[in-house]
NUSE-515743 format. One line per field, with one value per residue: residue number from 1; residue in three letters; x, y, z of N, C-alpha, C in turn. Coordinates in steps of 0.001 Angstrom, whole numbers, plus 500000, padded with zeros to 6 digits. Each point is the difference from the previous one (the first is absolute). Layout:
<recs>
n = [NUM,...]
res = [ALA,...]
n.east = [X,...]
n.north = [Y,...]
n.up = [Z,...]
ca.east = [X,...]
ca.north = [Y,...]
ca.up = [Z,...]
c.east = [X,...]
c.north = [Y,...]
c.up = [Z,...]
</recs>
This chain:
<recs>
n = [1,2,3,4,5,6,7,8,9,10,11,12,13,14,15,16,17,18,19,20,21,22,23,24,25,26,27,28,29,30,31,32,33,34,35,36,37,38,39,40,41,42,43,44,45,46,47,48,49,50,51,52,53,54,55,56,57,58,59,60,61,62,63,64,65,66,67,68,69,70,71,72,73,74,75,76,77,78,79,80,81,82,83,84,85,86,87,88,89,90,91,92,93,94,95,96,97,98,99,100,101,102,103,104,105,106,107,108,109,110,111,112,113,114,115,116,117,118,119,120,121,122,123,124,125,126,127,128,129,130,131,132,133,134,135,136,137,138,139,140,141,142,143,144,145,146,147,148,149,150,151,152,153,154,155,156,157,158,159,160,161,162,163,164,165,166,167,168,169,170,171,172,173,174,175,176,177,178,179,180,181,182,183,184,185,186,187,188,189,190,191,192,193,194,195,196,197,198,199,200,201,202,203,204,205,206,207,208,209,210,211,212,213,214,215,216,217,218,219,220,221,222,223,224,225,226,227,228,229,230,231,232,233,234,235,236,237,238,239,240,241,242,243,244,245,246,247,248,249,250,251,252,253,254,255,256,257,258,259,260,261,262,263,264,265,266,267,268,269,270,271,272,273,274,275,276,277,278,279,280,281,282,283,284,285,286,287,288,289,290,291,292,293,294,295,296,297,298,299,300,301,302,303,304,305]
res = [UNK,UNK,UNK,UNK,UNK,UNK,UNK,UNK,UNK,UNK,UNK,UNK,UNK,UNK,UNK,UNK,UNK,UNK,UNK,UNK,UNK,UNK,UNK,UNK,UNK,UNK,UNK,UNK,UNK,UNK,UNK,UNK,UNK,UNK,UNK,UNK,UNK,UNK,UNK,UNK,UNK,UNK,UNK,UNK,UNK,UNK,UNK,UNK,UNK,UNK,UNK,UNK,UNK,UNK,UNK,UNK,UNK,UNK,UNK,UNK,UNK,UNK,UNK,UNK,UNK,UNK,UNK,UNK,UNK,UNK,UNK,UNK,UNK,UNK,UNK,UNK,UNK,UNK,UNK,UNK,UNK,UNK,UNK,UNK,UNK,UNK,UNK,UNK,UNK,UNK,UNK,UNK,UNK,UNK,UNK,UNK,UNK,UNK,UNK,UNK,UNK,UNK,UNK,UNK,UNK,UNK,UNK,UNK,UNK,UNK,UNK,UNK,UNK,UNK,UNK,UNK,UNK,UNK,UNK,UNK,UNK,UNK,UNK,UNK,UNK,UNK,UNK,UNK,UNK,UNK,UNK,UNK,UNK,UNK,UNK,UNK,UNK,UNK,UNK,UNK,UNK,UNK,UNK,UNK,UNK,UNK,UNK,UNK,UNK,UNK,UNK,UNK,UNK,UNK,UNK,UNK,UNK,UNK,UNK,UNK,UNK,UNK,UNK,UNK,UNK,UNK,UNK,UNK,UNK,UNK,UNK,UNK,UNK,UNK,UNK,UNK,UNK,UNK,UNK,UNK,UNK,UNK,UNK,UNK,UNK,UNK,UNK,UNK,UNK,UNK,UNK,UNK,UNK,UNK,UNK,UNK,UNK,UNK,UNK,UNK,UNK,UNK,UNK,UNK,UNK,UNK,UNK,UNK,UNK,UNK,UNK,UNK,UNK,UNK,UNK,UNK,UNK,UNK,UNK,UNK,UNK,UNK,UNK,UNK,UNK,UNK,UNK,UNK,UNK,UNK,UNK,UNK,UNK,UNK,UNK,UNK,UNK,UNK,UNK,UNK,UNK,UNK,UNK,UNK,UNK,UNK,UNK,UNK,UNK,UNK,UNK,UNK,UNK,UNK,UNK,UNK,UNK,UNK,UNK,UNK,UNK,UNK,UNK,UNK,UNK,UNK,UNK,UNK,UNK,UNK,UNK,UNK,UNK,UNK,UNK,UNK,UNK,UNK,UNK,UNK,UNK,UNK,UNK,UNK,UNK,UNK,UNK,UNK,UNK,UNK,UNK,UNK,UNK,UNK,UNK,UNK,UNK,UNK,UNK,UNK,UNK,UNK,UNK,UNK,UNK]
n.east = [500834,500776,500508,498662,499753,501473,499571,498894,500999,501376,498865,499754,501193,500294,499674,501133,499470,501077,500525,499637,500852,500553,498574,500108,499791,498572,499314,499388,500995,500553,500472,500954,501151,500041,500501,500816,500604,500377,498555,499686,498956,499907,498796,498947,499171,499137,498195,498879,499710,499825,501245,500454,501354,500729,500852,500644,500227,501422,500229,499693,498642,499550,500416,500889,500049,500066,499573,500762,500739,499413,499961,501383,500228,498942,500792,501026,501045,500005,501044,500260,500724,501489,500835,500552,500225,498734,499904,498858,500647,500666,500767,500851,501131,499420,499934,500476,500277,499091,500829,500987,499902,500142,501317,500240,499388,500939,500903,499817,500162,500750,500835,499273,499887,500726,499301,499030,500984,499189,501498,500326,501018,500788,500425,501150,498785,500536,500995,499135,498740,500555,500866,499073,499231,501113,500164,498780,499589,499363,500823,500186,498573,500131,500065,500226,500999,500639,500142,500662,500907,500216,500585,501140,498760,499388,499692,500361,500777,499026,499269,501082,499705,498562,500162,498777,500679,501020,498708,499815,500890,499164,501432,500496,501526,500783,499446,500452,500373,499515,499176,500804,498751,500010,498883,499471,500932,500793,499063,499691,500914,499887,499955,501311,500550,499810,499420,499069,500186,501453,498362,499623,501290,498802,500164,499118,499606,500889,499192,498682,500733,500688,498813,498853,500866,500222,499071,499960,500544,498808,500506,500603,498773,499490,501137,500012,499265,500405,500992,499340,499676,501501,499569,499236,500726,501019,499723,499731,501086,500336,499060,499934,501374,500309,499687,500836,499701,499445,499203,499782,498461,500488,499780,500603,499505,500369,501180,499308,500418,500492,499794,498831,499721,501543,499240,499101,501101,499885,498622,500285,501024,498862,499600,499013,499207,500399,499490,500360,500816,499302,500769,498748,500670,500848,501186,501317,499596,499811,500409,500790,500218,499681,499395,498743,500821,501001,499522,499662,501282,501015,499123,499560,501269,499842,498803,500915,498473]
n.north = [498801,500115,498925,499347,500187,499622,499130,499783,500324,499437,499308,501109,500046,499723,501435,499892,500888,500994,499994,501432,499740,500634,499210,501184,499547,499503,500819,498565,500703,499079,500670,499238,500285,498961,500252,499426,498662,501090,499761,500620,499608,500048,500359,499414,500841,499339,499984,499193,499129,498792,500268,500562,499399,501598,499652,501486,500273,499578,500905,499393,499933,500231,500912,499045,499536,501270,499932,499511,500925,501095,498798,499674,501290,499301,498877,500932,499669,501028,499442,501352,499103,500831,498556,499420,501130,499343,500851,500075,498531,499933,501069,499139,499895,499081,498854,500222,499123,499458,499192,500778,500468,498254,500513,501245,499169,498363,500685,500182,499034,499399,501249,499807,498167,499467,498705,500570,500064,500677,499364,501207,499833,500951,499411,500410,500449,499437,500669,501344,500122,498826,500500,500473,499920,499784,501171,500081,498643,499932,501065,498814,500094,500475,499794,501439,499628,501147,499449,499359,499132,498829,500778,499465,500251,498631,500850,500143,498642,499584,500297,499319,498860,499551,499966,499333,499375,501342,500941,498554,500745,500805,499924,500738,500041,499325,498861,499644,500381,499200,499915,500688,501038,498904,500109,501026,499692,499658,500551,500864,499306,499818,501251,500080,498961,499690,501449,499576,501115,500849,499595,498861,500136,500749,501019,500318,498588,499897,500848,499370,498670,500837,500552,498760,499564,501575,499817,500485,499343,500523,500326,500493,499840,500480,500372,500476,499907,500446,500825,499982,500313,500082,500562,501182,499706,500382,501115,500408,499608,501017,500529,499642,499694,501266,500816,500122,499161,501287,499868,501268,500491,499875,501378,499199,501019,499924,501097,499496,500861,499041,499400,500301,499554,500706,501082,499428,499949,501842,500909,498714,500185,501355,499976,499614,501028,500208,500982,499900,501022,500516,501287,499809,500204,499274,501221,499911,501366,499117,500312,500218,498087,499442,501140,500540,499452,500746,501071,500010,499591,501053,500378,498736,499469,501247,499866,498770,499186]
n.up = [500000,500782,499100,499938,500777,500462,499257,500373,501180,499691,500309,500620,499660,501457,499952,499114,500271,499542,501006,500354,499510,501531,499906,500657,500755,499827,500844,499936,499084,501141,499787,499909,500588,499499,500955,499381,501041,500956,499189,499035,499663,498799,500611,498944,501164,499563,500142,500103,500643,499306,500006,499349,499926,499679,499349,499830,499010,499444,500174,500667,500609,500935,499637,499935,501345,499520,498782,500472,500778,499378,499172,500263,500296,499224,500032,500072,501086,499051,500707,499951,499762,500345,498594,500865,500438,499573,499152,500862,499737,500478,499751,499069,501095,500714,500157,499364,500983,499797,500633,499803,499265,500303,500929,499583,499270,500695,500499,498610,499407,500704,499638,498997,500432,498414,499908,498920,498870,499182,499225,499215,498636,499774,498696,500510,499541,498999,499989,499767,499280,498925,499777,500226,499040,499727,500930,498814,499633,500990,499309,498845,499308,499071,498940,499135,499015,499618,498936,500637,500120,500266,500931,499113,499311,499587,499451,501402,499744,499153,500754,500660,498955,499878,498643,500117,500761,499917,500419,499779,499033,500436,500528,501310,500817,499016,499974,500735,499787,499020,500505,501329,500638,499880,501591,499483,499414,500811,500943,499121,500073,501053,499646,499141,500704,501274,499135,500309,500720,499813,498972,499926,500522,500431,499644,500644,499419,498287,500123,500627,499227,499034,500211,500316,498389,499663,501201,500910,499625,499020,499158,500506,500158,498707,499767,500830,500101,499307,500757,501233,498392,499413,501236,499171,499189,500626,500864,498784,499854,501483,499674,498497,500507,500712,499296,498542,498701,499764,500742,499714,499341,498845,499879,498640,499513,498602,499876,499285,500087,500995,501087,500068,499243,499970,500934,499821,498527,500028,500195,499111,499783,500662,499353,500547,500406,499029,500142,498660,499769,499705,499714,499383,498828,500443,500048,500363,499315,500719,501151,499977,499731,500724,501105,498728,498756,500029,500482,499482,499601,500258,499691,499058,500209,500803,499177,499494,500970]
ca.east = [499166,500870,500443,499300,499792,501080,500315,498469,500365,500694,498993,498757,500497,500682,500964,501508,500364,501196,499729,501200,500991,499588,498850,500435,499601,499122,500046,499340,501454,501015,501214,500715,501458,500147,501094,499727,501470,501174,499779,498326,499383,498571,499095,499190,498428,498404,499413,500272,500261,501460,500964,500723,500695,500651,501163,500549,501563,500746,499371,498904,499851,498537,499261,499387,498632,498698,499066,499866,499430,498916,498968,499597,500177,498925,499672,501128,500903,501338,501292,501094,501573,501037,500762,501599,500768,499487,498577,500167,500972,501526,501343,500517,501559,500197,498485,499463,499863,498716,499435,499704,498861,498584,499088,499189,498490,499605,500026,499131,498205,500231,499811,498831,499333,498767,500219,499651,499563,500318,501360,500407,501298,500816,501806,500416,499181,499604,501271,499923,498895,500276,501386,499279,498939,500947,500622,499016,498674,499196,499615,499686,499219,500233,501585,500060,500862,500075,500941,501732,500478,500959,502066,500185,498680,499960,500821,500666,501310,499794,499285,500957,500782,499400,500142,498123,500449,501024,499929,499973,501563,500384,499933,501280,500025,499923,498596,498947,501303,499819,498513,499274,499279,499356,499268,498985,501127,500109,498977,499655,500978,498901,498487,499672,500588,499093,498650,499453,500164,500279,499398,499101,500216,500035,500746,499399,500618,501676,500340,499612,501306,501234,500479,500125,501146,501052,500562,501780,500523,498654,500398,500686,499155,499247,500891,499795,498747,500141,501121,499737,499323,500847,499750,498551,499790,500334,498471,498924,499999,500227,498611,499425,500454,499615,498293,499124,498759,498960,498761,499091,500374,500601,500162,500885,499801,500656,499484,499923,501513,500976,499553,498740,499783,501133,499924,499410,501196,500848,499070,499531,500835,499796,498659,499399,498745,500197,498420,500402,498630,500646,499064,500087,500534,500713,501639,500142,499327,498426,499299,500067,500238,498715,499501,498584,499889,500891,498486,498491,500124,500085,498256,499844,500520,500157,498588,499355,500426]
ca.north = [501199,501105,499772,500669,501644,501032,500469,500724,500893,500882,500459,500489,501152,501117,500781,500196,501556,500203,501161,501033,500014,499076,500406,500138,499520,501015,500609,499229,499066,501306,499423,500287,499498,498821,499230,498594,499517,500577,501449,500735,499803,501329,499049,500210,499183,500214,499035,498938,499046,499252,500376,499976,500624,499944,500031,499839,499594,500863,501259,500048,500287,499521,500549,499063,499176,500731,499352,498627,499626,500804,499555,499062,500702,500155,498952,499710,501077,500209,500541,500272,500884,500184,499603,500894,500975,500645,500548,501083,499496,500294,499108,498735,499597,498165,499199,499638,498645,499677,499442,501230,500525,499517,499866,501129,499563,499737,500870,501190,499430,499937,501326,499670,499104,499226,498743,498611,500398,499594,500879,500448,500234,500004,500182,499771,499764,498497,499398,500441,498862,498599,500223,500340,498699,498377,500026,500234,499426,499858,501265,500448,498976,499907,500923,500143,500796,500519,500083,499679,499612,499961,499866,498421,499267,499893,500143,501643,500967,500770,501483,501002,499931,500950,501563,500938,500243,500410,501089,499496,499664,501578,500214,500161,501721,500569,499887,501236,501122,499962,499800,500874,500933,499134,498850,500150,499917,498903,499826,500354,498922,499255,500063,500018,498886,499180,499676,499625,501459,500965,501360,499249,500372,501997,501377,500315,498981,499807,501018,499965,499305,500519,501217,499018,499154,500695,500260,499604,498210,499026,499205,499071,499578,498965,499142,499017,499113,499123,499504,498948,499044,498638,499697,499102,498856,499169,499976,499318,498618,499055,500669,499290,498539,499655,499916,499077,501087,500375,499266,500988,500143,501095,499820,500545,501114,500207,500787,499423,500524,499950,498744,499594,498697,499544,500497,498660,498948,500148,499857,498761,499636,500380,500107,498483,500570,501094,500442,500861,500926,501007,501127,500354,501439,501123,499643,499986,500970,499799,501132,501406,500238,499604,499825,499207,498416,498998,500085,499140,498893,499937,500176,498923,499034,500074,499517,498621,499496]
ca.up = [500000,500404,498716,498898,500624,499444,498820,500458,500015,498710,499089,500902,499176,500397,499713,500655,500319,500299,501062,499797,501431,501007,500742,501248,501042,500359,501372,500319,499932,500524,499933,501043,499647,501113,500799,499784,499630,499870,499016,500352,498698,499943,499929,499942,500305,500063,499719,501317,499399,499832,499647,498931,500186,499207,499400,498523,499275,499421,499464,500439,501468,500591,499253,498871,500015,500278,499472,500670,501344,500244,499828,501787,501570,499891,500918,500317,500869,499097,499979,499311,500701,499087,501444,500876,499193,498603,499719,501239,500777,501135,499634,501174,499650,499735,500441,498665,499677,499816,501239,501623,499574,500408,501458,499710,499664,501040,500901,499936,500586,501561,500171,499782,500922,499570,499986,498739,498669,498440,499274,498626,499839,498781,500133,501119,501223,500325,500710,501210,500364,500758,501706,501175,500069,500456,501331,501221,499233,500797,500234,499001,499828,498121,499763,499040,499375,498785,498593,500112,500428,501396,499671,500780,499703,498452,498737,500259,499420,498697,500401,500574,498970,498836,500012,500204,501475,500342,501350,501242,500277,499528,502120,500669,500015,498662,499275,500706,499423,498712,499985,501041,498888,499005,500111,498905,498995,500493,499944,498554,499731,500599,499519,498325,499493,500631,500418,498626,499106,500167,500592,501027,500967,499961,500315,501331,500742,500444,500555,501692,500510,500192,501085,501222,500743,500066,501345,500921,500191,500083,499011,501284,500857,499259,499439,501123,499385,499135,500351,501060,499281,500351,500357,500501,499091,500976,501150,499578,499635,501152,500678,499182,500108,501317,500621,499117,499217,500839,500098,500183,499015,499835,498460,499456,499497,499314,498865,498626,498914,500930,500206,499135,500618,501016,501221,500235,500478,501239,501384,500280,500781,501194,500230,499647,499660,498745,498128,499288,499584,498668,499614,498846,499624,501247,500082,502093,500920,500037,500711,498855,498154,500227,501228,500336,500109,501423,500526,499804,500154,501340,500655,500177,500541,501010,500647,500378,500943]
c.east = [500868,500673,499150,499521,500987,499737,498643,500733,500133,498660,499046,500367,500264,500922,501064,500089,500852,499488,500964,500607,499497,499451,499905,499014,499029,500070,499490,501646,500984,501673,500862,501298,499968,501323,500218,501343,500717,500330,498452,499394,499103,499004,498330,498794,499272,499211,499628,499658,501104,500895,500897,501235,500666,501245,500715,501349,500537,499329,498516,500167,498678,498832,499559,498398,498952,498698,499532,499389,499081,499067,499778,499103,498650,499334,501567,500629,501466,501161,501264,501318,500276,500919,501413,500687,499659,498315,500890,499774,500840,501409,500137,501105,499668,498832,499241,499576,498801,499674,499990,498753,498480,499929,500260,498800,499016,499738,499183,498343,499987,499285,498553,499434,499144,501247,500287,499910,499641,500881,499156,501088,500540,501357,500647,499264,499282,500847,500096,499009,500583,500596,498628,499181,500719,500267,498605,499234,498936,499034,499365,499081,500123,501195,499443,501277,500267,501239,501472,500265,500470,501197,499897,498938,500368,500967,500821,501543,499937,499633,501481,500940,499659,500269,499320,499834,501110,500608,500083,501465,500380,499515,501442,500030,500050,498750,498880,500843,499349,498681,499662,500542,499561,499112,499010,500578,499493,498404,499420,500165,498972,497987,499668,500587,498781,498838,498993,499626,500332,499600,498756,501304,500182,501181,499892,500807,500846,500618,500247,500719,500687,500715,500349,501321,500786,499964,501472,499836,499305,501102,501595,499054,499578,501134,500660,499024,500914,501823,499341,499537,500716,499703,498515,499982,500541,498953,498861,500022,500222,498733,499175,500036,499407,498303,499030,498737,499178,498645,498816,499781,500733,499514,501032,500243,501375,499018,499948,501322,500763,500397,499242,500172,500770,499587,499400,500704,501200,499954,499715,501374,500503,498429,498694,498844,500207,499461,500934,498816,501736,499250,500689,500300,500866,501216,499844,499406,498348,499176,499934,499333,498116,499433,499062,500089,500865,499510,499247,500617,500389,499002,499453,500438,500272,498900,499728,499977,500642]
c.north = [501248,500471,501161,501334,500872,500072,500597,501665,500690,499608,500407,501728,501121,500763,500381,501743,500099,501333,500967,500208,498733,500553,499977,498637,500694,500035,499197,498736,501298,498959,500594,499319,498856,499307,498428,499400,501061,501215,500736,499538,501291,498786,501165,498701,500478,499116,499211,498552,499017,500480,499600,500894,499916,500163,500523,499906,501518,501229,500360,500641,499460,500995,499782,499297,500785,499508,498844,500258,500723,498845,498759,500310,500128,499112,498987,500734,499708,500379,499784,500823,499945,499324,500624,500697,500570,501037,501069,499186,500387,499393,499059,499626,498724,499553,499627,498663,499684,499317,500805,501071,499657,499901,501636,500220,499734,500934,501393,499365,499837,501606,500541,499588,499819,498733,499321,500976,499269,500730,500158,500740,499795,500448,499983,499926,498285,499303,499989,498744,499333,499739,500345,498885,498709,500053,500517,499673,500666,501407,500403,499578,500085,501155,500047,500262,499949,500510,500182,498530,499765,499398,498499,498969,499848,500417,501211,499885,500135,501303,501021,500137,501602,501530,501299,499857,499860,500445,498840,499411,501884,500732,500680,501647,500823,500504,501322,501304,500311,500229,501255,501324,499679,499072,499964,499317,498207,498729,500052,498357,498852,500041,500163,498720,499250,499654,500067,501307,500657,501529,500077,500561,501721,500492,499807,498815,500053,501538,499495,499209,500007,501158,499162,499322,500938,500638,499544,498611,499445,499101,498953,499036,498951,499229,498843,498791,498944,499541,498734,498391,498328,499418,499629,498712,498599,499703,499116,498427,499198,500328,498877,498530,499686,500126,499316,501313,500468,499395,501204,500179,501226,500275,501407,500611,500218,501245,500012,500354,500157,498766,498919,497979,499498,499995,498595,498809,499857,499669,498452,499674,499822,499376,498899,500289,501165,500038,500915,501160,501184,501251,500349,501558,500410,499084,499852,500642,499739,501033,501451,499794,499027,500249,498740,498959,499431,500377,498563,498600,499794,499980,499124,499334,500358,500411,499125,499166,499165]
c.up = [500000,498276,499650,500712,499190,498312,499643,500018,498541,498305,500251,499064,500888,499743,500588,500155,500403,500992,499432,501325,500687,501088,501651,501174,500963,501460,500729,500754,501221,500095,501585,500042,502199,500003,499617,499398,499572,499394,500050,498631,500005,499296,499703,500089,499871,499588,501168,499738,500104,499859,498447,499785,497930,499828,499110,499763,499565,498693,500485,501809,500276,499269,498093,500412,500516,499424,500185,501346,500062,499608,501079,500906,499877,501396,500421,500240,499380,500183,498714,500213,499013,500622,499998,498944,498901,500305,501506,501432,500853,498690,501225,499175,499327,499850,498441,499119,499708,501006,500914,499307,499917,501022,499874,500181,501294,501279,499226,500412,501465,500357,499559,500795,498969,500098,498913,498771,498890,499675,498849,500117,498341,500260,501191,501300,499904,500704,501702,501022,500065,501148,500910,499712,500301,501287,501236,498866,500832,499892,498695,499309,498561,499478,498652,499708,498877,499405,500638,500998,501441,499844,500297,499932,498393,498590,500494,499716,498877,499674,500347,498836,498727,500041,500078,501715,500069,500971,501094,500996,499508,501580,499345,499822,498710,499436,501093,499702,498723,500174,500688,498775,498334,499850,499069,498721,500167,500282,498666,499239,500019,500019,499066,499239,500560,499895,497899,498904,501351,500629,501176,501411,499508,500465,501447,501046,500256,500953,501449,499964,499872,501142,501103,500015,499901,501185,500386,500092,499587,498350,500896,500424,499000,499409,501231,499842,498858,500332,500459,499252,500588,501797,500256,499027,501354,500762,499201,499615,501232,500631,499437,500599,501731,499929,499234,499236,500653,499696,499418,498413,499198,498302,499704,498866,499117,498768,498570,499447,501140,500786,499528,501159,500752,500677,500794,500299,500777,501223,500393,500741,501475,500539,499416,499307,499101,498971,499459,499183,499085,500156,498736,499586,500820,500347,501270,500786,499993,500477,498735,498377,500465,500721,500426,500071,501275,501191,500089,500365,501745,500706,500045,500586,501216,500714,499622,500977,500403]
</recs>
């Protein structure tokens, strides 16, 4: 059943609207910067309800899943951070591992006092999820993720090989030398290679994230993320071996002109219960190059009982 819902989804003819810019977080949402393993997350809630927590990745912030969560918080209590060091975060010297970053997570829900989520997550923010969903199953009841990989899972030293993921071996002092007062330059790189047209990410967008990683350390910060890769590939294959696949379901969301069906065969490696699903028309940037439809799908499956 679950099968046929998702593709119900992508022929129901929802519209992919490209937002201008990025659509602020209504007043109903208050954010606040929380204390958690060592550092502060900036975190946005609202909504009540179950809980659903999001995730995002590189060029991105928590403010990618606006459209998304304005349509939760209808009957769900939506949290969204920014995680460590990125978006309006806290710099942080270290801690970048994915396993220390899912207990980030842990101790930000502790601070909350919610107990139990549904994950949604993309790009490095899937990385982020698993490391927390493997070391506290208990807290998590379904996982969406979307369009990248986990270090050390499946086809990933091929992935470190290719030349369309480069940036994932593009860290160190040089490279931040080369990039700082050029984050727009740099970023640009990435939303016009990645995604299924170019212009589907606005003026306006690449504006609000570029100003975000050319803060003080914030490009130190995200390239961090991906230094730490060789070890989360370690963590994950001894996380995998000690706890074993996760039991919860998960679906895995590949973007027609990016992942696309990997995402599924990836996700099987970790995981026992996995529906594959696709958004159609749309490069890596789901949130920006599709709202509605990746919307809709996250919406389903995380109101199924």
């Amino acid at each position: 059943m679950r099968r046929y819902l998702i593709l119900a989804a992508g022929l129901l003819g929802i519209s992919g609207l490209v937002h201008a810019g990025v659509p602020s977080y209504p007043k109903a949402f208050h954010d606040q910067l929380i204390q958690t393993n060592g550092t502060h997350l900036y975190v946005r809630v609202g909504g009540h309800g179950p809980a659903v927590l999001m995730l995002h990745g590189f060029g991105d912030t928590g403010d990618m899943w606006q459209p998304a969560a304005v349509a939760l918080m209808k009957d769900h209590t939506v949290i969204v951070p920014d995680l460590r060091g990125l978006g309006l975060s806290d710099p942080a010297p270290d801690g970048y591992t994915k396993k220390n970053q899912g207990q980030d997570i842990a101790d930000l829900l502790d601070q909350l006092h919610v107990d139990q989520v549904a994950l949604v997550s993309h790009d490095i923010g899937n990385m982020v999820a698993y490391a927390f969903v493997v070391q506290h199953p208990s807290r998590v009841t379904r996982w969406v993720a979307i369009d990248a990989p986990l270090p050390g899972i499946g086809d990933w030293d091929a992935q470190l090989r290719s030349p369309r993921t480069w940036h994932f071996n593009f860290h160190g002092p040089d490279e931040e030398r080369l990039v700082a007062g050029r984050e727009r330059i740099y970023l640009d790189r990435f939303w016009n290679e990645l995604s299924a047209n170019p212009a589907n990410i606005d003026e306006a967008t690449r504006k609000h994230y570029a100003t975000l990683y050319a803060r003080p350390h914030a490009i130190h910060d995200a390239f961090a993320q991906f230094a730490a890769f060789p070890q989360d590939a370690i963590d994950n294959q001894a996380l995998l071996s000690s706890h074993g696949k996760l039991a919860i379901p998960v679906l895995a969301l590949g973007a027609e002109k990016s992942y696309g069906t990997r995402m599924a065969e990836n996700l099987r490696n970790v995981a026992t219960d996995v529906t594959a699903g696709v958004i159609a028309g749309s490069g890596h940037w789901v949130m920006e190059e599709q709202p509605a439809r990746t919307t809709a799908l996250i919406d389903q499956f995380v109101r199924e009982p």
